[in-house]
N, C-alpha and C positions, 0 to 999 in steps of 0.2 A: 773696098769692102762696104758693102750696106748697112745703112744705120738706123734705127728707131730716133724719128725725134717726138720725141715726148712734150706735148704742150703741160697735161695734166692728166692723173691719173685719180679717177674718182671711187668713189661705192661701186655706182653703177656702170660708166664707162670709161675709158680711157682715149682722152682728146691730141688728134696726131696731128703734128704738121705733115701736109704732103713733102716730100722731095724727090724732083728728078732725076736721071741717071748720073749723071755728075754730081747728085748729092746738093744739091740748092735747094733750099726754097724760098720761093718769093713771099711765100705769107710769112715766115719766119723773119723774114730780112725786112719786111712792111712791120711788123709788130716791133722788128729790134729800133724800129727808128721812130717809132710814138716818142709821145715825153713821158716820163715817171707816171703822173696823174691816168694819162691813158692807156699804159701799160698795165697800172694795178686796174684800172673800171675795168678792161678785157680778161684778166685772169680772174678776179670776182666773178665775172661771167662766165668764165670758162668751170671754175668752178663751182656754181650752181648746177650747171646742165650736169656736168660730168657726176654729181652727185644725187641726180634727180632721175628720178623713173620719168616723169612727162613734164615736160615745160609747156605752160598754156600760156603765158604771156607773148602774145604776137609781138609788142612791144620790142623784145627781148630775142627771141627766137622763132621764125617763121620759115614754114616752107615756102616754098619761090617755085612750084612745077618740076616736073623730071627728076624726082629724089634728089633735090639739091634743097640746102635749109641754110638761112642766112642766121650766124653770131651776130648780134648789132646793139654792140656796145658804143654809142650816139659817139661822133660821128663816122664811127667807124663800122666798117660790113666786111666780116669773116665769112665767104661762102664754103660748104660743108656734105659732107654724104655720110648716111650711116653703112659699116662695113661689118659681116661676119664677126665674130669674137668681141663683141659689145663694143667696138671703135666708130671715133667719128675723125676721120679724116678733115680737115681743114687744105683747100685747096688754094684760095686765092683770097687776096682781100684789097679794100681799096677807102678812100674817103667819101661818102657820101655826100653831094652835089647837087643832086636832081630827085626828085619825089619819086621815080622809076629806076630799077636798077637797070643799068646802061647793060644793052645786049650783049655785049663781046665781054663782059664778066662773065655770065652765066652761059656763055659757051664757050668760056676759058674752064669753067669750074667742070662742064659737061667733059670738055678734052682731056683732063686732067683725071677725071673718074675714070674715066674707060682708059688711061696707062697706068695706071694703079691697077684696076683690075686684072689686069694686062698682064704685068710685070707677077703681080702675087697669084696667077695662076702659073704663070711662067717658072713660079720660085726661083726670080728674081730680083722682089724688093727689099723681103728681107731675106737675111745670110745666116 
């Protein structure tokens, strides 16, 4: 049975982890293994956004191309899409390394967009 994982639930929108058919998720299972410190600086950010109509700090939150928008709580990068019913999916996340986000993230986060889609026109994601 499929599950809503709920990163945070704001004013304005409610921030999901993706997970696939098996009910995984990697961004889920990257965020459970930060330390304490990193944990709370990414849900501070998770709740600002979620409670914000527009986030202008690039710093903070940036598109990246292709409706994909990078969380970037230092040193860490939650990639993201916004979805119907004020959601923002969280798809992948990783340690930032390099001053460019490494390609095979951002067409992890693109593959991951289109079985999402996928799946919740299929009404298949959620039950």
């Amino acid at each position: 049975m499929a599950k809503e994982f709920i990163a945070y639930k704001g004013s304005q929108f409610t921030i999901e982890w993706y997970y696939d058919a098996r009910e995984k998720s990697k961004a889920l299972e990257y965020f459970e293994e930060l330390s304490f410190e990193r944990q709370k600086k990414t849900l501070n950010l998770l709740r600002l956004i979620a409670n914000s109509i527009r986030i202008f700090n690039e710093e903070k939150f940036r598109h990246e191309g292709d409706q994909i928008y990078a969380i970037k709580p230092t040193p860490d990068r939650f990639l993201c899409f916004f979805y119907q019913g004020a959601k923002i999916i969280i798809t992948n996340a990783y340690e930032k390394k390099t001053n460019k986000m490494p390609a095979r993230e951002k067409e992890r986060a693109l593959k991951t967009k289109e079985d999402y889609i996928k799946r919740c026109n299929g009404g298949s994601y959620y039950d």
